[in-house]
Structures are given as structure tokens and as C-alpha cells.
NUNU-154693 format. One record per residue: residue in three letters; x, y, z of N, C-alpha, C in turn; residue number from 1. Coordinates in nm, 3 decimals, padded with zeros to 5 digits. Each point is the difference from the previous one (the first is absolute). Example, Ala and Ser with C-alpha at 12.3 -4.5 7.8 and 13.67 -1.06 7.14 Angstrom:
! residues 2
   resn       n_x       n_y       n_z      ca_x      ca_y      ca_z       c_x       c_y       c_z   resi
    ALA    01.319   -00.569    00.780   -00.089    00.119    00.000    00.090    00.120    00.000      1
    SER   -00.035    00.105   -00.072    00.082    00.119    00.006   -00.077    00.109    00.073      2
! end
This chain:
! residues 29
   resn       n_x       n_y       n_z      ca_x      ca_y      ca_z       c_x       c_y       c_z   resi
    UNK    11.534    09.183    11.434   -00.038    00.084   -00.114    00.097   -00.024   -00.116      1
    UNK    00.127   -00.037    00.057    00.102   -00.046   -00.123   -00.044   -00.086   -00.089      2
    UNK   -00.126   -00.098    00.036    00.017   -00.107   -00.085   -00.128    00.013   -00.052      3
    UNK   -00.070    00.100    00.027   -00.124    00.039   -00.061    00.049    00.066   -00.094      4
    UNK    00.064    00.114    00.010    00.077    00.059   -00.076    00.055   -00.080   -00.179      5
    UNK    00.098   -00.104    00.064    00.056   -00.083   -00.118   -00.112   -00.052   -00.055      6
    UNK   -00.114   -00.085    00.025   -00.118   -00.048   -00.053   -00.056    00.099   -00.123      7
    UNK   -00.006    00.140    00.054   -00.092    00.128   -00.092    00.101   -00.011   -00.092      8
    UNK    00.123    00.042    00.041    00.141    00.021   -00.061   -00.019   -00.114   -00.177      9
    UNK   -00.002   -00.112    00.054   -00.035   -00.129   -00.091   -00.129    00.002   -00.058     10
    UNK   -00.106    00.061    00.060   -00.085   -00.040   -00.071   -00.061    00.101   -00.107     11
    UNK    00.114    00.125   -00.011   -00.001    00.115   -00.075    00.119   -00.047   -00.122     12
    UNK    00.070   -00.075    00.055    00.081   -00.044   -00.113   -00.047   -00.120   -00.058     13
    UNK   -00.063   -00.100    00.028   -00.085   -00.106   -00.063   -00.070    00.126   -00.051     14
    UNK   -00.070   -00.151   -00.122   -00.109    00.055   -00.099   -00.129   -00.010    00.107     15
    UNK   -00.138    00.001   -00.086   -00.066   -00.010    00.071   -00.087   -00.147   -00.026     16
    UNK    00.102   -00.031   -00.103   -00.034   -00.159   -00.082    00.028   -00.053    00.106     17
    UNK    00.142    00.004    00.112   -00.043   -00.087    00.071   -00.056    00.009    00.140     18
    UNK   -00.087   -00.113    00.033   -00.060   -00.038    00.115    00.090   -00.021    00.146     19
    UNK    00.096   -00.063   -00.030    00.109   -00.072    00.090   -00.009    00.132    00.097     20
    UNK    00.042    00.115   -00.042    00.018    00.084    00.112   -00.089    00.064    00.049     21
    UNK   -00.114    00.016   -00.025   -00.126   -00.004    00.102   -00.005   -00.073    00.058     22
    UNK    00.028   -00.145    00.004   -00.006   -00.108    00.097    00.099    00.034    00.119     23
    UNK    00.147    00.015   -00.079    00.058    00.043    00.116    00.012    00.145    00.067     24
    UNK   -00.104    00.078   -00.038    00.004    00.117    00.104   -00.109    00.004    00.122     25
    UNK   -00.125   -00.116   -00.039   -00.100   -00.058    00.081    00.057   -00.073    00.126     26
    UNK    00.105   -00.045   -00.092    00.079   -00.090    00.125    00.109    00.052    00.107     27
    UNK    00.057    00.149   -00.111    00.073    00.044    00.125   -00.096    00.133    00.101     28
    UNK   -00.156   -00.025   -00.026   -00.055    00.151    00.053   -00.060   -00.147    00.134     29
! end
């Protein structure tokens, strides 16, 4: 859950311009 965690964590602090971290939260689920 820690690293699900950091993923949301990041992908609330990314914009939503970018893509990159949807890719990598696909990849860490």
C-alpha cells in the first residue's frame, strides 16, 4: 500500500498535463 500510496501522492502533485504518471500508476496497480 506504501507504494500505491507514493503513486496518488505524485500523481496529486503532477499536473494533469502529464500522462507519464498514469502510466506509472497502471504499472504499479
Amino acid at each position: 500500500m506504501n507504494l500505491e500510496q507514493r503513486v496518488y501522492k505524485k500523481l496529486l502533485v503532477v499536473p494533469k498535463g502529464q500522462i507519464t504518471t498514469y502510466g506509472e500508476l497502471a504499472k504499479a496497480v
